[in-house]
Biopython code that builds the backbone (N, CA, C, O; Angstrom):
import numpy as np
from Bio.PDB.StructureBuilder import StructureBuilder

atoms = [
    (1, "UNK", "N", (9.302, 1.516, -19.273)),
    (1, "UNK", "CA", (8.979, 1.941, -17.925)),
    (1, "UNK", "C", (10.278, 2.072, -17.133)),
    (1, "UNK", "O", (11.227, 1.294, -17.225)),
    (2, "UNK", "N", (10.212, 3.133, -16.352)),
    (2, "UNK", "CA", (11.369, 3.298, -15.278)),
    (2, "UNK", "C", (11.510, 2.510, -14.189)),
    (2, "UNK", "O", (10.533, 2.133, -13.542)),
    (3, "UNK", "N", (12.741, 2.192, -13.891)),
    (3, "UNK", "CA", (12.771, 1.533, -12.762)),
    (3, "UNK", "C", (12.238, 1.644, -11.162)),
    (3, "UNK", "O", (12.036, 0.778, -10.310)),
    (4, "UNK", "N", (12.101, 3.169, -11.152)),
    (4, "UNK", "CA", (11.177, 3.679, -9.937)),
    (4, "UNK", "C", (9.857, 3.149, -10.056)),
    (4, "UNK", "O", (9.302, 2.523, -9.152)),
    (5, "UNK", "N", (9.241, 3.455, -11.417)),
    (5, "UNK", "CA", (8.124, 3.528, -11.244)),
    (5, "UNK", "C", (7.378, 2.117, -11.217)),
    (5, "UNK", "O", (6.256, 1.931, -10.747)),
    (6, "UNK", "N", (8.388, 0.939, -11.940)),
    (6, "UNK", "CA", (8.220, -0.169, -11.999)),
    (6, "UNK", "C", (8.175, -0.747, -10.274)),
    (6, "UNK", "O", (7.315, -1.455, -9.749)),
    (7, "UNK", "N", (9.235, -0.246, -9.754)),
    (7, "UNK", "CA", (8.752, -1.018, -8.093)),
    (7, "UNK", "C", (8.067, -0.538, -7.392)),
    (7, "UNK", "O", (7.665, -1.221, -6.450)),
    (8, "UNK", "N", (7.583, 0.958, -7.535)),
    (8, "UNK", "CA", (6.080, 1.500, -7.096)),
    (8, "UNK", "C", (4.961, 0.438, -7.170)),
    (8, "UNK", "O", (4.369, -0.206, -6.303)),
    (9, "UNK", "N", (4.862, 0.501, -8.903)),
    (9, "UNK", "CA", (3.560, -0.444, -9.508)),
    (9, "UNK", "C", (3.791, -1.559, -8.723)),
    (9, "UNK", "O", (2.815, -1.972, -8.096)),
    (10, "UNK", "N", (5.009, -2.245, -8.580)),
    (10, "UNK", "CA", (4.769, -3.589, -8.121)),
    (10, "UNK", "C", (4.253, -3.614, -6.465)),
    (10, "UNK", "O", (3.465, -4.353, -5.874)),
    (11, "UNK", "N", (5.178, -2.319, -5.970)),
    (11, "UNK", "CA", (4.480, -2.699, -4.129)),
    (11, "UNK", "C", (3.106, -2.665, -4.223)),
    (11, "UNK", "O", (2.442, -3.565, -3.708)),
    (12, "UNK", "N", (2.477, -1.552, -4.939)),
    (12, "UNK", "CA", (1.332, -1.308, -4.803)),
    (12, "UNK", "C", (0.356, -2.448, -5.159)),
    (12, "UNK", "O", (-0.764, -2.664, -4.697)),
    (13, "UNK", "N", (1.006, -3.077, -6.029)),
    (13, "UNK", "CA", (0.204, -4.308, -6.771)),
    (13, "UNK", "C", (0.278, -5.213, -4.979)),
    (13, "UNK", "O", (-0.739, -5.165, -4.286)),
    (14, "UNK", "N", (1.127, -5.713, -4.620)),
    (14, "UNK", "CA", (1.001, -6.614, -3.560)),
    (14, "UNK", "C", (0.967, -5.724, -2.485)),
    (14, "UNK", "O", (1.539, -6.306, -1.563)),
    (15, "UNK", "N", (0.538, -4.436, -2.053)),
    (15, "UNK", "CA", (-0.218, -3.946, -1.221)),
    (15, "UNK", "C", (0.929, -3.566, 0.244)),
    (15, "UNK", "O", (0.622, -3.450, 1.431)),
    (16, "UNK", "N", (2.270, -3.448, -0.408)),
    (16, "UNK", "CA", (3.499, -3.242, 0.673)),
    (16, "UNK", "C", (3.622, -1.534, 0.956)),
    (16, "UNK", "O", (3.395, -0.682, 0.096)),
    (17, "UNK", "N", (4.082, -1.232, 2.530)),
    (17, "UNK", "CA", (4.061, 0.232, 2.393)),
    (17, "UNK", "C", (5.866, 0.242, 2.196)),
    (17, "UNK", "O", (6.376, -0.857, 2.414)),
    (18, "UNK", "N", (6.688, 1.198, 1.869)),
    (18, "UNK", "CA", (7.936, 1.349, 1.844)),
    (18, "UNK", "C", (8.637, 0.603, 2.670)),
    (18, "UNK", "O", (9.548, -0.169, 2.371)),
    (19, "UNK", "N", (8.085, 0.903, 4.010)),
    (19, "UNK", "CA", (9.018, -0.022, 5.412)),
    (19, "UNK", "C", (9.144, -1.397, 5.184)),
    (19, "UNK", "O", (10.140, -2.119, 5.236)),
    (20, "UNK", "N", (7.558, -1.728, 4.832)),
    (20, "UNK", "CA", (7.405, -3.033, 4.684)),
    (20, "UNK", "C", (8.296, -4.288, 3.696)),
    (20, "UNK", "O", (8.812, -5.389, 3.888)),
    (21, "UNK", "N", (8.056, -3.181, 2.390)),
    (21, "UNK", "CA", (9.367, -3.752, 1.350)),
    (21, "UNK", "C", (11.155, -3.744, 2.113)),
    (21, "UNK", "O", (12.136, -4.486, 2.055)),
    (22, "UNK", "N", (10.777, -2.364, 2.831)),
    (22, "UNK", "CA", (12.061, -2.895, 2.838)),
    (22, "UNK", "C", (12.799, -3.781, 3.911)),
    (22, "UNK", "O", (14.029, -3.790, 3.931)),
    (23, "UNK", "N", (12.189, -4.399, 4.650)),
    (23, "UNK", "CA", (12.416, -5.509, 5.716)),
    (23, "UNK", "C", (12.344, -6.843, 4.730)),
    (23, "UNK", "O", (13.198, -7.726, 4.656)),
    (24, "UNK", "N", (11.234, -6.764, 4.074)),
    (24, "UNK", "CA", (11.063, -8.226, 3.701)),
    (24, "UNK", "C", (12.470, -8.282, 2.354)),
    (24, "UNK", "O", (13.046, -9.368, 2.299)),
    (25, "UNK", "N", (12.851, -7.437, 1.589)),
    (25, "UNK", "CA", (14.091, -7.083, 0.897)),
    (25, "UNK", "C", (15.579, -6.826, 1.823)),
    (25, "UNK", "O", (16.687, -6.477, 1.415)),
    (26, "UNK", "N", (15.208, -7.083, 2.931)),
    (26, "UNK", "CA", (16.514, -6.702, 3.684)),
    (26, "UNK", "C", (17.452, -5.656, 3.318)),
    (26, "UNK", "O", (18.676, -5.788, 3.288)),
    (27, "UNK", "N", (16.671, -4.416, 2.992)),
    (27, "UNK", "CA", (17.278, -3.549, 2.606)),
    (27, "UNK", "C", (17.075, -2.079, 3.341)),
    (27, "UNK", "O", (16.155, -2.148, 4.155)),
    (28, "UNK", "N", (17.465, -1.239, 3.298)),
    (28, "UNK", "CA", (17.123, 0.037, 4.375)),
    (28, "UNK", "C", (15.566, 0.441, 3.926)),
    (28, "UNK", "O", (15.235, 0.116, 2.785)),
    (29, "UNK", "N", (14.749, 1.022, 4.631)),
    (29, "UNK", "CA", (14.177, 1.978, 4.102)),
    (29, "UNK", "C", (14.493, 3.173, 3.483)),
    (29, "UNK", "O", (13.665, 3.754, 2.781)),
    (30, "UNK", "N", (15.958, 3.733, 3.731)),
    (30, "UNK", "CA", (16.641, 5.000, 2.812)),
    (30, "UNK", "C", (16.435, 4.537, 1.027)),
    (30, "UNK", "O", (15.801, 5.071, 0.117)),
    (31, "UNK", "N", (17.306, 3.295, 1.092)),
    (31, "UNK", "CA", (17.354, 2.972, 0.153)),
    (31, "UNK", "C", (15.987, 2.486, -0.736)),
    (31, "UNK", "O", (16.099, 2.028, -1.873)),
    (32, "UNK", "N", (14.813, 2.636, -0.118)),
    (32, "UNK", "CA", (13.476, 1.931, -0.582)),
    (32, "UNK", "C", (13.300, 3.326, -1.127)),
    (32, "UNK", "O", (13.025, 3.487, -2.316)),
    (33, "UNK", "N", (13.441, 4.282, -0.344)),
    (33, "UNK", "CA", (12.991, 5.971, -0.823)),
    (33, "UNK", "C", (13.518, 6.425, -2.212)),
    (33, "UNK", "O", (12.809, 6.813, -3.140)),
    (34, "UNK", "N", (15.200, 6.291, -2.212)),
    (34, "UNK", "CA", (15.899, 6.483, -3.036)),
    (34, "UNK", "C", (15.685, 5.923, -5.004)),
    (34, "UNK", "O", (15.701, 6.408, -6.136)),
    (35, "UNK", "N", (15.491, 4.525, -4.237)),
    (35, "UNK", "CA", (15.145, 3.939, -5.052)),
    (35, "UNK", "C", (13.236, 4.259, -5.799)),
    (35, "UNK", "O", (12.973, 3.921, -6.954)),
    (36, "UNK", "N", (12.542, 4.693, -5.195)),
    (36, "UNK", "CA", (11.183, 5.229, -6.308)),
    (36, "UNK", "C", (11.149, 6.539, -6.260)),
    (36, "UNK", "O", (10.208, 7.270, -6.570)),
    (37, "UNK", "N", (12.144, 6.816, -5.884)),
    (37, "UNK", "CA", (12.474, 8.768, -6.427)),
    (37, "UNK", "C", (13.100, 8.325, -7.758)),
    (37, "UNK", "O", (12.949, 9.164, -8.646)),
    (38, "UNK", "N", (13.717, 7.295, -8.093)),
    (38, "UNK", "CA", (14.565, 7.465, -9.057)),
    (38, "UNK", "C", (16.066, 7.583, -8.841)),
    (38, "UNK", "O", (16.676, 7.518, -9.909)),
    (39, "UNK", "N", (16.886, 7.747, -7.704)),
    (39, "UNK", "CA", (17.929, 8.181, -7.693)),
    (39, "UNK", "C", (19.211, 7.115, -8.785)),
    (39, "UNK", "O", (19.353, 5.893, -8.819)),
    (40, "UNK", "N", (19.856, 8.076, -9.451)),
    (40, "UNK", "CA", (20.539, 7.771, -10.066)),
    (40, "UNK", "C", (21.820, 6.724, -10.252)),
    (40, "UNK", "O", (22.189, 6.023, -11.194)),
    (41, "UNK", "N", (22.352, 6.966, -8.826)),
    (41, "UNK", "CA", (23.739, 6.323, -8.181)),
    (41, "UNK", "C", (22.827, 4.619, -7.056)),
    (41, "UNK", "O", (23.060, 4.705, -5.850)),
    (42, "UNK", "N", (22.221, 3.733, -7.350)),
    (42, "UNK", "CA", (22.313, 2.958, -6.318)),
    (42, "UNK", "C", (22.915, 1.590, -6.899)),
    (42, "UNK", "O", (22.907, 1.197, -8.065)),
    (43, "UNK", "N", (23.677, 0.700, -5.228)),
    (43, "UNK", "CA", (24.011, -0.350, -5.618)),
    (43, "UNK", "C", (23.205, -1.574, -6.271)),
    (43, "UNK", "O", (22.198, -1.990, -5.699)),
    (44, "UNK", "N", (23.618, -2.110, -7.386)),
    (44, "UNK", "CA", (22.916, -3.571, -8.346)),
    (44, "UNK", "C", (22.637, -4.646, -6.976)),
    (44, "UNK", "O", (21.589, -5.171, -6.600)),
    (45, "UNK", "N", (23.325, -4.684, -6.701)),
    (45, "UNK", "CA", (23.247, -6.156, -5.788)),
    (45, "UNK", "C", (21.627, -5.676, -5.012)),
    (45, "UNK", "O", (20.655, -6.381, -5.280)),
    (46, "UNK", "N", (21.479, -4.667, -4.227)),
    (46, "UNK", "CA", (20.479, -4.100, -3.307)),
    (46, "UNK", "C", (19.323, -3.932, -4.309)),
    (46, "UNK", "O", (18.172, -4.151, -3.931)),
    (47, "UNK", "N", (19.562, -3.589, -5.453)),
    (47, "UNK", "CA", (18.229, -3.086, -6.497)),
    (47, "UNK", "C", (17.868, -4.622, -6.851)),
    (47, "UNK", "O", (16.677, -4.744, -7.137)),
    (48, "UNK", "N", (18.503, -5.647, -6.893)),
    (48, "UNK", "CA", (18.529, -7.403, -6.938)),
    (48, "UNK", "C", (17.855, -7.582, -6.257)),
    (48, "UNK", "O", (16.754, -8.058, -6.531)),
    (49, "UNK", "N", (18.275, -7.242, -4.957)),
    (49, "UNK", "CA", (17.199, -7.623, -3.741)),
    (49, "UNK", "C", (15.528, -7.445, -3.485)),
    (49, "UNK", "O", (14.792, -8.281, -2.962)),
    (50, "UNK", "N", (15.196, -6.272, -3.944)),
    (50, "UNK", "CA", (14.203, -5.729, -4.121)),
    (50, "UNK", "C", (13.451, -7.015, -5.207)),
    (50, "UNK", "O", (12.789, -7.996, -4.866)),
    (51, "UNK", "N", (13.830, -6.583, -6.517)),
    (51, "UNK", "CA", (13.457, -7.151, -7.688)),
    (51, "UNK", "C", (13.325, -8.346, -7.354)),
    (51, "UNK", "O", (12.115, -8.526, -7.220)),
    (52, "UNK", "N", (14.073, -9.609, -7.061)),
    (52, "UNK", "CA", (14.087, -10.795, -6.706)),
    (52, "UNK", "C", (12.585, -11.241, -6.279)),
    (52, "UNK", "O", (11.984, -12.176, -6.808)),
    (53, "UNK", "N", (11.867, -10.090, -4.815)),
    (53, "UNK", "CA", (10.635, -9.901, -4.400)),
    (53, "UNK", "C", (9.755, -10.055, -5.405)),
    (53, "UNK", "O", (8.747, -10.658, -5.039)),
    (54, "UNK", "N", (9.761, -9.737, -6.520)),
    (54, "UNK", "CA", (8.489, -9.798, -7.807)),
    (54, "UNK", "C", (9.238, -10.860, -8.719)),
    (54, "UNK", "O", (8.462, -11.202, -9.611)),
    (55, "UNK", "N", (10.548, -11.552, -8.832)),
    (55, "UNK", "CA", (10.524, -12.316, -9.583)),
    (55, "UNK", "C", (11.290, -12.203, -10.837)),
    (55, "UNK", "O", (11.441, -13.018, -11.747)),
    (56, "UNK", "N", (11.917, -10.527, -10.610)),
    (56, "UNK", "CA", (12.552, -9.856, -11.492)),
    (56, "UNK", "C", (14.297, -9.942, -11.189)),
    (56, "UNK", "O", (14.718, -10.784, -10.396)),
    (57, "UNK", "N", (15.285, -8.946, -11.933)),
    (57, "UNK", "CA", (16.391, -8.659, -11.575)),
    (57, "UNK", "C", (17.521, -7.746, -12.724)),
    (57, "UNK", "O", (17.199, -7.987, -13.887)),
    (58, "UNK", "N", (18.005, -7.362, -12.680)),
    (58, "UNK", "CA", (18.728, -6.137, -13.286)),
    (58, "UNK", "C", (19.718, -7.115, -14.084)),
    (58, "UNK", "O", (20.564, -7.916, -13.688)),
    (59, "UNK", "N", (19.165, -6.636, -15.705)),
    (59, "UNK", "CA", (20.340, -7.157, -16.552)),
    (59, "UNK", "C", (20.588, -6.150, -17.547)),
    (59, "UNK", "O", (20.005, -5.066, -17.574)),
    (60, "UNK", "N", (21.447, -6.521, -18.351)),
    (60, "UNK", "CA", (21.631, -6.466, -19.674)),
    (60, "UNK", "C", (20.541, -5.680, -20.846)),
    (60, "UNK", "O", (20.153, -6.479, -21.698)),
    (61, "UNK", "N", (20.193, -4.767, -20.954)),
    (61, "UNK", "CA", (19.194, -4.403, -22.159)),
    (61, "UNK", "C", (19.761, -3.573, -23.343)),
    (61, "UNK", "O", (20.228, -2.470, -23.059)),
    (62, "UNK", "N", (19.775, -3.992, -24.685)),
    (62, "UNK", "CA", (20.264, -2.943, -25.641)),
    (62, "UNK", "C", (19.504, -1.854, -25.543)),
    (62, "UNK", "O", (18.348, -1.861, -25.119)),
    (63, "UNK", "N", (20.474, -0.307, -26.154)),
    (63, "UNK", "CA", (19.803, 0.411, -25.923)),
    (63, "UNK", "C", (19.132, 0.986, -27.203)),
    (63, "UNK", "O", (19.802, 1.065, -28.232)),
    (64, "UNK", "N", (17.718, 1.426, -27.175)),
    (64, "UNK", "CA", (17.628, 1.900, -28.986)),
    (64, "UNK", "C", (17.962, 2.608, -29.173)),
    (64, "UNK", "O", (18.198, 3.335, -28.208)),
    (65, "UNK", "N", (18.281, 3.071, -30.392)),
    (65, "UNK", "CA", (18.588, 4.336, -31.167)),
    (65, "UNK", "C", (17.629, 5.201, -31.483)),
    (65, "UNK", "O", (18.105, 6.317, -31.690)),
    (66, "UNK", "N", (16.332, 5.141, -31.621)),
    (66, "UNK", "CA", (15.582, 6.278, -31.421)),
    (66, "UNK", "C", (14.932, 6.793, -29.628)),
    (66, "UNK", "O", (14.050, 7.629, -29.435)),
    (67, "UNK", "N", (15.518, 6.178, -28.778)),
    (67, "UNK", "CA", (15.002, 7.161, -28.007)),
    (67, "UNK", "C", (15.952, 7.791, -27.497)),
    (67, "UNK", "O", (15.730, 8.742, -26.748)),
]
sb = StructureBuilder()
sb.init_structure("model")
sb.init_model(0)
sb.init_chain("A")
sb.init_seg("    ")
for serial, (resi, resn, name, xyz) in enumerate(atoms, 1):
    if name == "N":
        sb.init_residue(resn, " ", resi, " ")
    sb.init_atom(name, np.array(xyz, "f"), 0.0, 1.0, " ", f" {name:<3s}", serial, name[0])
structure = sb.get_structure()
């Protein structure tokens, strides 16, 4: 699963609208947008922030060879 689509599923799971995540994440709402479009370029520390909210956080994953 993608990382957009993974913090979609999760607001939606706890019932947050964009703004909402992004106050309680102390993070912009630009960056709430950016971030479940998918955008390519955002800062780790801020995508932490978010994630932290569900319990999660950005590491390390090998990558496979068949995809």
């Amino acid at each position: 699963m993608k990382l957009n689509d993974f913090i979609k599923e999760k607001r939606g799971t706890v019932r947050l609208t964009q703004p909402e995540l992004a106050e309680k994440a102390g993070v912009g709402l630009r960056f709430i947008r950016e971030l479940e479009q998918g955008k390519e370029t955002l800062r780790l520390d801020k995508v932490n922030q978010v994630l932290k909210l569900f319990g999660y956080e950005v590491g390390p994953v090998e990558i496979r060879k068949d995809e």
